[in-house]
C-alpha positions in Angstrom: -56.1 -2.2 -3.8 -52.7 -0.6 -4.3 -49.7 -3.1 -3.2 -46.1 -1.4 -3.2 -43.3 -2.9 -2.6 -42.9 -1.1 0.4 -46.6 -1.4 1.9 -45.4 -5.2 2.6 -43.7 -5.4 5.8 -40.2 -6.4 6.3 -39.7 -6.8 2.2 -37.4 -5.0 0.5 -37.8 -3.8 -3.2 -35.6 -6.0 -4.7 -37.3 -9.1 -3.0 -40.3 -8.0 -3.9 -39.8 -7.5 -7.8 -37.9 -10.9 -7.2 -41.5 -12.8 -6.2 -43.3 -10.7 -9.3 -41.4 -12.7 -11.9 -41.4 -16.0 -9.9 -44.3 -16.5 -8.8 -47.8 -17.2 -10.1 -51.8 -17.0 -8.4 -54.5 -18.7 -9.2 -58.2 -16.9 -9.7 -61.2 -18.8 -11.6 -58.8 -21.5 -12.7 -56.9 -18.9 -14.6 -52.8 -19.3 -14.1 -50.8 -15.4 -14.3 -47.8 -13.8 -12.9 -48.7 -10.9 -10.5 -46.0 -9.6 -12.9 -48.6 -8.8 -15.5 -50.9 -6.7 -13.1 -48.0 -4.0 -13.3 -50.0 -0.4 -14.2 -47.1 2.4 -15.5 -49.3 4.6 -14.4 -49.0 3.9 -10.6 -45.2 3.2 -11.0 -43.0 5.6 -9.2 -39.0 5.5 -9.1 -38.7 4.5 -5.6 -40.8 1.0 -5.3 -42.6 -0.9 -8.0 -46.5 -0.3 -7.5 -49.2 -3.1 -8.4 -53.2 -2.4 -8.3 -54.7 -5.8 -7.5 -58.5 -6.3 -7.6 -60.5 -6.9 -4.5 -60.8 -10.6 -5.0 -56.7 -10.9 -5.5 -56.0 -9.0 -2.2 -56.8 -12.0 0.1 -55.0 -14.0 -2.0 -51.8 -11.9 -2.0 -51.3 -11.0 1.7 -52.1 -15.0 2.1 -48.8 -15.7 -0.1 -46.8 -12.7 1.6 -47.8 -14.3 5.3 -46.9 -17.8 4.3 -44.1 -16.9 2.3 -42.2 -15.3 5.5 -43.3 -17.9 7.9 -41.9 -20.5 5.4 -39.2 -18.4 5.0 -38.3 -18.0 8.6 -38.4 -21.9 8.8 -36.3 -22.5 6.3 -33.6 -19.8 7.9 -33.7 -21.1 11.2 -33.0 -24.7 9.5 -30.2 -23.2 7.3 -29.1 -22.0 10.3 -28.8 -24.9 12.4 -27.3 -26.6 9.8 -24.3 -24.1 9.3 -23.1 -24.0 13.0 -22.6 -28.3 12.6 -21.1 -28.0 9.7 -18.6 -24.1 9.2 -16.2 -22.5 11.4 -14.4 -19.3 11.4 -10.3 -19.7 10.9 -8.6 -18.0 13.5 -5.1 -16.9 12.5 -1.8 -15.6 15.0 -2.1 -12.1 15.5 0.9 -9.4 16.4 0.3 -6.1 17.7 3.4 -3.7 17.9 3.6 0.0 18.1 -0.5 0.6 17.1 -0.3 -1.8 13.8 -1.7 -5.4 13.6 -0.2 -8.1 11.7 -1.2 -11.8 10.7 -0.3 -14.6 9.2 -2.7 -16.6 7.3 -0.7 -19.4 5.5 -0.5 -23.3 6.7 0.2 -23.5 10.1 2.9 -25.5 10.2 4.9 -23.4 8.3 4.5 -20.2 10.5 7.8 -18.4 9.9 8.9 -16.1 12.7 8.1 -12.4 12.7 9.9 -10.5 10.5 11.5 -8.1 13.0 13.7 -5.2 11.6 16.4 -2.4 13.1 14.4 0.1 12.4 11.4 -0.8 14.6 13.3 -0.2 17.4 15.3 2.8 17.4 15.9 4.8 20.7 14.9 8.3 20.3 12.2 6.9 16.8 8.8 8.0 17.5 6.9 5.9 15.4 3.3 6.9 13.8 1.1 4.4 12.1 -1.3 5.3 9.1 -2.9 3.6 6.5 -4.5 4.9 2.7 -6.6 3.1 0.1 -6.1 4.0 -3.5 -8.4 2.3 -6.3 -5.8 0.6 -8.5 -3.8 -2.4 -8.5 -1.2 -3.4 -5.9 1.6 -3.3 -8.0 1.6 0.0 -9.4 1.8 1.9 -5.9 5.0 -0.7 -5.0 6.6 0.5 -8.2 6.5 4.3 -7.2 8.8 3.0 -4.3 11.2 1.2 -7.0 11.4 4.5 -9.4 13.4 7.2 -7.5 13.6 9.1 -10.7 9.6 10.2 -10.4 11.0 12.3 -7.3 13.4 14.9 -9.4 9.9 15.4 -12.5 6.8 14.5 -10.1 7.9 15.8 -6.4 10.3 19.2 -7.9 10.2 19.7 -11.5 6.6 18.8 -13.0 5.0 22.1 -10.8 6.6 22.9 -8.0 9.1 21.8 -5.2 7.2 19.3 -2.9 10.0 18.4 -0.7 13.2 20.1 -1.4 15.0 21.7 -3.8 17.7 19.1 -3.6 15.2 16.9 -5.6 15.8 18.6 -8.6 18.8 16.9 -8.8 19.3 13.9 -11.3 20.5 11.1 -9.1 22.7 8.4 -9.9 21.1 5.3 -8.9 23.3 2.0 -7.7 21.3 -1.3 -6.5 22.2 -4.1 -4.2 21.3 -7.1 -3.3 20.8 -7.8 0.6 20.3 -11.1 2.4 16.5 -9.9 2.6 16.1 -8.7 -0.6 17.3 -5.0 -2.4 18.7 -1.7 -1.8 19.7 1.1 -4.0 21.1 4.6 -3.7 20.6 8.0 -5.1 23.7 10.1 -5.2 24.1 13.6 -5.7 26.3 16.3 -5.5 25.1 18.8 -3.1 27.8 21.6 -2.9 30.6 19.9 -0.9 28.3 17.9 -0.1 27.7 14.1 -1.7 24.2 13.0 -0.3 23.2 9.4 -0.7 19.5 8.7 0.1 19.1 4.9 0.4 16.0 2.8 0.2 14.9 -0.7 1.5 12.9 -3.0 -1.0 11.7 -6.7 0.3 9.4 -8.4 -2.0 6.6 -8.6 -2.0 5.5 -5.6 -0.4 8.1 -3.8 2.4 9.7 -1.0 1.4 11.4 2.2 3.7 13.3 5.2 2.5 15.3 8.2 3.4 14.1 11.3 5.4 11.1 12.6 3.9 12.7 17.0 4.2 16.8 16.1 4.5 18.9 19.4 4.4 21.5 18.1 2.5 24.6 21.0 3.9 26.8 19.1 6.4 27.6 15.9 7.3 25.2 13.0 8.2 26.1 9.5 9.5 23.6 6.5 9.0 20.8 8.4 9.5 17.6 6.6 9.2 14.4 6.1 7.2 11.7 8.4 7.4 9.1 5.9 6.3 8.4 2.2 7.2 5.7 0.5 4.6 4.0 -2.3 3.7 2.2 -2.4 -0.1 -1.3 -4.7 0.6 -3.2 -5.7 -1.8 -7.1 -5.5 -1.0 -8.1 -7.2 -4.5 -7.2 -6.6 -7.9 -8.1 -3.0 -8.0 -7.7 -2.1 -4.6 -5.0 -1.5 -2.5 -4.0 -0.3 1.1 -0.9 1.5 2.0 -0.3 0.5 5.5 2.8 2.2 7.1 4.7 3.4 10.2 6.3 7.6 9.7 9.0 8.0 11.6 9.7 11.1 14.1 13.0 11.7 15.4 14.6 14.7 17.2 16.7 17.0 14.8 15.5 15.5 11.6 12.8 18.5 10.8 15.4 22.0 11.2 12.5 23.7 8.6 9.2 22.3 10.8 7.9 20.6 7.7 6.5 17.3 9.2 3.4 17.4 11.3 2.8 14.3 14.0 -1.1 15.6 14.1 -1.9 14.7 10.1 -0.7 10.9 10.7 -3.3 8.5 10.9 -6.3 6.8 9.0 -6.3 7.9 5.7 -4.3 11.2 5.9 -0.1 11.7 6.6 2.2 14.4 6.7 4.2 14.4 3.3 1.9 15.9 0.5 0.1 13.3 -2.1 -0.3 10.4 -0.6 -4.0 10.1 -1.0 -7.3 11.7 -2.4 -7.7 14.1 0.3 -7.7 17.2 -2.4 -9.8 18.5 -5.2 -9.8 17.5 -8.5 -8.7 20.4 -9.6 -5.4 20.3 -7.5 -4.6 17.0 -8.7 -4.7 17.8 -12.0 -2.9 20.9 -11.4 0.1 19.6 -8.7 -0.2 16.0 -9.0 1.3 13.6 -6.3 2.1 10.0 -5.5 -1.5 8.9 -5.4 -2.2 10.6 -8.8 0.7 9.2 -10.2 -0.3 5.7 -10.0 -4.4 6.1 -9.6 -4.3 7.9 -13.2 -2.9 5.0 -14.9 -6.0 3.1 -14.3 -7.3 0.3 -12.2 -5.3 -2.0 -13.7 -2.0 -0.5 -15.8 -1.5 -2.7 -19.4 2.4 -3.0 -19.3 1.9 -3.4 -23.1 1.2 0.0 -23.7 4.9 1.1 -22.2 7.7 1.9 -23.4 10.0 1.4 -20.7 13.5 3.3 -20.9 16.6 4.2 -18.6 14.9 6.1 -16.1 12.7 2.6 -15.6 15.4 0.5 -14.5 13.7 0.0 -10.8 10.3 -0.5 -12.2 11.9 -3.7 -14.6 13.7 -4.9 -11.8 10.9 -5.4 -9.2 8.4 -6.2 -12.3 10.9 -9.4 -13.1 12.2 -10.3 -10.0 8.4 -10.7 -9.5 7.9 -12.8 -11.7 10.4 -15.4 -11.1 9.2 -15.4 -7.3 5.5 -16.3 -8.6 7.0 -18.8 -10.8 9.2 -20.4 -8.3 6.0 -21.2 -5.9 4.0 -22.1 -9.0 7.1 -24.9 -9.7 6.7 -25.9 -5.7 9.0 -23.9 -4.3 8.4 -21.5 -1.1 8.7 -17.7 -0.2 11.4 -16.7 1.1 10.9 -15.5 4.8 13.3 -12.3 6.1 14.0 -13.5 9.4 14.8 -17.5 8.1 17.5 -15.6 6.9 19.2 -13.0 9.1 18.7 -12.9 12.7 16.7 -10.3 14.5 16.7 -7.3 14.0 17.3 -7.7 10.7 20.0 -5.2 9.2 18.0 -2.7 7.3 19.9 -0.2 4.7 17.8 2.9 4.3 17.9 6.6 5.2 20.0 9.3 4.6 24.5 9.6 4.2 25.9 12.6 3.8 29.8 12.9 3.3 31.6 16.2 3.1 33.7 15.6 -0.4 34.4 18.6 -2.4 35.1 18.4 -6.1 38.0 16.2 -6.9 40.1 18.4 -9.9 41.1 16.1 -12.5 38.4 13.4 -11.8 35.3 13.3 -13.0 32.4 13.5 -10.6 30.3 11.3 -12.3 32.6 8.4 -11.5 33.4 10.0 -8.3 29.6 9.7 -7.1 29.7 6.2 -8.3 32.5 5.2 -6.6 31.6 6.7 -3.4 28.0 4.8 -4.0 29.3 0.9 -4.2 32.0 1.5 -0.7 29.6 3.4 1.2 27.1 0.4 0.4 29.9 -2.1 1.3 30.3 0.0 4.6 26.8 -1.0 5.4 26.8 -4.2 4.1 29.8 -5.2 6.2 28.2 -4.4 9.5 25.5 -6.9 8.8 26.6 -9.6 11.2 26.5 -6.7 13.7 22.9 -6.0 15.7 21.5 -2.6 16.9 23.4 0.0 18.6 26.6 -1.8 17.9 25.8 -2.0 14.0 24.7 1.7 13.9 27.8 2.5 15.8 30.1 0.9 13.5 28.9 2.2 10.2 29.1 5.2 11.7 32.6 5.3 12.6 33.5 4.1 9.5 31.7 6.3 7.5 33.5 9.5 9.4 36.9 7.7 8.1 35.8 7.5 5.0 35.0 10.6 4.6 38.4 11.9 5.8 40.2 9.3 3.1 38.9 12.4 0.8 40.4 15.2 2.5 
């Protein structure tokens, strides 16, 4: 008689070779695993393949009958058992604008939803999507913290993937915020000074500028093109969950496109492994950035220098967070700490200041970096259209101090 493992009902391969090394029949007082019976020459690659003699074959579909009817008894007990004993958590759940969120800590320590400006601006349409990259949390939150990959990665490296402006070097300025941090990029555009500002709350929010700015005339608090969160799925997973912003007169070039926003795919190029090899390797983005330093990146190996200044910061303040829960202390929860909406810092500022002659314009983009964030900062006891209002009157007499 041939016996494969998938000539036994309802038993799967596995299982199957499972009961070959465990278990043992007896025939003329003669003890042997079925094991033993194995003949390579009825062995195929698909299911393992036994030839049992005519005497054994009662024996064995005996054992494969009483083995599931035991087997079903003993589930059916199991089961009982489980519903007396487990249950299923069940955890607060906020839905807002096609994105889920939950919060699975102690429940007595529920901290209110962390509600920000930006989620809900008149005139924002508001797009969620969400991508997986293989690799560890922290090394797609860093891309966020680096602004200097945009001027070599996104313009430099191959080709421009946003704008030309991008080849810029930036001067980069960062700020502490009730919430957590800010920093600018400045550069000289022309007449133009442009300063590109990005949100960073730990562990995992972060939202920048536009995604394609034309940096040629003058902009007032505009606002981020990009609202995301940085969640880990273990420690080589990770899921980018995020909300892309669409407002009117924000695209002049028709560069963003509302249709290639949504599970696994958005409009800004990189973001995810929707090309081919051979396009990575030959006009690398985001997700190649960080996916090709492996699943899990050995900071030992670096050599971190000026240009990594973000990438140390958020690595350290990090650190003394974990540390600070590990010594019983708790996480600090945005909206324990500002009311709602909570101010929010980035997008795009663009100030009409020529060249000043006799100054240097390296200390003149610095300068114009620390008031411009003191504008915004100032108008933090200030909520919604009032705040947005006021930074952006006082931004327009700002500018005209210069003229």
């Amino acid at each position: 008689m041939l016996i494969n493992s998938s000539s036994v009902s309802g038993m799967n391969a596995s299982l199957f070779d499972t009961l070959m090394g465990d278990i043992s029949l007896q025939t003329s007082s003669v003890f042997f695993p079925l094991s033993c019976l194995l003949q390579t020459e009825y062995q195929d690659t698909v299911s393992t393949t036994l030839l049992v003699s005519p005497e054994l074959s009662m024996v064995l579909r005996d054992y494969v009958s009483t083995y599931w009817e035991n087997r079903e008894k003993k589930t059916t007990t199991i089961t009982e058992k489980i519903k007396d004993k487990v249950c299923l958590g069940a955890y607060p759940v906020i839905e807002y604008k096609g994105l889920a969120f939950t919060y699975m800590g102690p429940s007595d320590k529920i901290p209110p939803f962390p509600f920000y400006d930006t989620f809900d601006d008149d005139g924002d349409e508001m797009l969620p999507y969400l991508i997986d990259s293989p690799c560890n949390w922290l090394q797609v939150m860093e891309n966020a913290w680096d602004p200097f990959h945009t001027v070599y990665l996104h313009t430099k490296a191959v080709r421009s993937q946003f704008i030309e402006a991008f080849a810029e070097l930036p001067r980069i300025e960062y700020f502490s915020s009730k919430v957590g941090d800010f920093y600018t990029n400045t550069r000289r555009v022309g007449d133009i000074i442009w300063l590109r500002i990005h949100d960073k709350v730990l562990p995992s929010f972060t939202q920048n500028g536009g995604h394609f700015p034309t940096p040629d005339k003058s902009l007032y608090f505009g606002r981020c093109g990009l609202s995301r969160w940085v969640v880990p799925i273990d420690d080589e997973n990770t899921r980018v969950i995020a909300w892309r912003h669409f407002r009117e007169g924000e695209d002049p070039q028709g560069l963003t496109n509302r249709d290639e926003v949504g599970f696994g795919k958005t409009d800004f190029y990189g973001q995810g492994p929707d090309r081919s090899y051979e396009q990575m390797q030959a006009d690398p983005g985001d997700y190649d950035a960080w996916v090709s330093q492996g699943p899990k990146n050995i900071h030992a190996r670096e050599n971190l220098c000026f240009t990594d200044r973000g990438v140390a910061k958020v690595r350290r303040k990090l650190k003394q967070a974990i540390l600070e829960v590990q010594n019983g202390g708790g996480v600090d929860q945005p909206a324990e700490l500002c009311n709602s909406p909570i101010p929010t810092y980035g997008g795009d500022t663009m100030l009409n200041i020529p060249m000043q002659e006799g100054r240097d314009d390296e200390a003149v983009l610095r300068k114009v970096a620390h008031e411009v964030a003191d504008i915004y900062t100032s108008a933090d006891h200030l909520l919604g259209t009032e705040r947005a209002e006021f930074i952006k009157k006082s931004l327009k007499a700002y500018e005209d101090t210069w003229k």
